[in-house]
N, C-alpha and C positions, 0 to 999 in steps of 0.2 A: 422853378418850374421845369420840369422833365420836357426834352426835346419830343413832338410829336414821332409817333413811330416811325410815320414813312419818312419822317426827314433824317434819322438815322438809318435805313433801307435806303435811300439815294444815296447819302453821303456814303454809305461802304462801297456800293459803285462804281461813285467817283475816286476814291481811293484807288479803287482797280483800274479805270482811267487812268488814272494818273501813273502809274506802273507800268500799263502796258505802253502808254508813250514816249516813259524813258528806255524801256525794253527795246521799240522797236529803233525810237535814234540811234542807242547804241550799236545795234546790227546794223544798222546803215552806215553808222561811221567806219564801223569793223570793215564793212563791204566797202566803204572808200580806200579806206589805209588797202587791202589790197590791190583793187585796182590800179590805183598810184604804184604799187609795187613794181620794181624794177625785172623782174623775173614771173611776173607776171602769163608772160606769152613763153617763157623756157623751161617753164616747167611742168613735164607731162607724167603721167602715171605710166603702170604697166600697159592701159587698155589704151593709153593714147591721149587721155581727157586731162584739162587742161586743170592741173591743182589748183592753184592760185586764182584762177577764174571759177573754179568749182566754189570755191568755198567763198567767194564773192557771192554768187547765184543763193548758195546757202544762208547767206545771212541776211541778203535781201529778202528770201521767200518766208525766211521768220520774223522778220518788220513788218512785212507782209499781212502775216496771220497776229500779230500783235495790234494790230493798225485795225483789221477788222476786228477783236476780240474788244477794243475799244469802242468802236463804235456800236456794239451789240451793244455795251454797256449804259456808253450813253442816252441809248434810246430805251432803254432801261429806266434806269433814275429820270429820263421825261416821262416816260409812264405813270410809276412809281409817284410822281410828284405831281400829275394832273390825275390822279387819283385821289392824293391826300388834299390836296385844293378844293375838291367836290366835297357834298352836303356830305354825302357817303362813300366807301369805297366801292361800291357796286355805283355809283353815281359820279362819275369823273367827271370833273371838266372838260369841254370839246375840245379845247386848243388853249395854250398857250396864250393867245391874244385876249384870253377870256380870263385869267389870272391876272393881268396888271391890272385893274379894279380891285380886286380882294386884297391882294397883297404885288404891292408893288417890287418887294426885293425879289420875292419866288420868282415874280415875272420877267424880272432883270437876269437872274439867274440863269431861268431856262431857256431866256434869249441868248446871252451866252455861249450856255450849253450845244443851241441849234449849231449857233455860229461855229464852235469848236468844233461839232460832227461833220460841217459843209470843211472846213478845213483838214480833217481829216480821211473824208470823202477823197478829195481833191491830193494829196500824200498819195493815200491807195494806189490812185490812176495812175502816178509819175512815179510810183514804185514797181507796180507792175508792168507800165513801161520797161524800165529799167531792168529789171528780168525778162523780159523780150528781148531785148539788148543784148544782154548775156549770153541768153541761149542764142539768138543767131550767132554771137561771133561763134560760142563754141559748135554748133553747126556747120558752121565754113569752117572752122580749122579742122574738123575730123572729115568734109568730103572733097575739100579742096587740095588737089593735089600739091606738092612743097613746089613745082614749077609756076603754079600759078600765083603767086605768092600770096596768099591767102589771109600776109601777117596785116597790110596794109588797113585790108577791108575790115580784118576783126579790131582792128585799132580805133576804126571809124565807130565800131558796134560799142567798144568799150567807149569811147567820146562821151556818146549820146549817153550811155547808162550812166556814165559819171555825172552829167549834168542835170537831167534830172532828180539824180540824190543830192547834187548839192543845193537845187532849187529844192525841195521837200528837206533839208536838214537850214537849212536859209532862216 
């Protein structure tokens, strides 16, 4: 017997989930292994801006948009699936909670599901963090004069940003 529709229309979803959350670990690691970098804070471009910090900023803000491209998804395939739950597709199910009588695995599943979006919810905020992070130190090292020594503070800025990637990559 052929898979109901929508449950092939979720599952390509989650497929893309699943993608976009290896996509954005990766840029996060990428963005770790820089800031670890040794050269990190010495190495500056023609305009001043910190490479090595730049391209840290850059890979976070693509976990970033990876991390929300998943969760669009997610909420997707719950749609999608409390759709295909209902009498009809113009006739959804209201929630979730109204699925574990009909079928208990879908219900298991899209509890799951929620769970995984509350957990990727929560990445988002401790990524975007972490690009706040970034951009202040690179903020203080282009207005902070070299007397002030501006390396200290931005060391403090990279700390934090490393921490919450490694708490979100954990």
């Amino acid at each position: 017997m052929a898979e109901p529709r929508w449950k092939t229309a979720a599952g390509a979803r989650l497929v893309s989930v699943y993608g976009d959350c290896l996509r954005a670990r990766d840029h996060l690691g990428a963005a770790l292994r820089d800031l670890e970098s040794e050269e990190l804070l010495d190495t500056r471009d023609a305009a001043g801006r910190y490479v090595v910090l730049d391209s840290a900023a850059t890979n976070v803000g693509q976990a970033s948009s990876f991390l929300s491209a998943a969760m669009g998804d997610m909420e997707a395939a719950e749609l999608i699936a409390l759709r295909g739950c209902g009498p009809a597709p113009t006739d959804p199910v209201a929630s979730v909670a109204r699925v574990r009588d009909a079928d208990h695995g879908v219900w298991l599943a899209l509890r799951r599901l929620q769970d995984a979006r509350e957990y990727a919810r929560q990445a988002l905020v401790m990524t975007e963090v972490a690009f706040g992070h970034m951009w202040a130190a690179q903020f203080i090292g282009a207005r902070l004069p070299p007397a002030a020594d501006p390396d200290a503070v931005m060391e403090d800025q990279v700390r934090a940003a490393m921490d919450q990637i490694r708490t979100v990559l954990d």
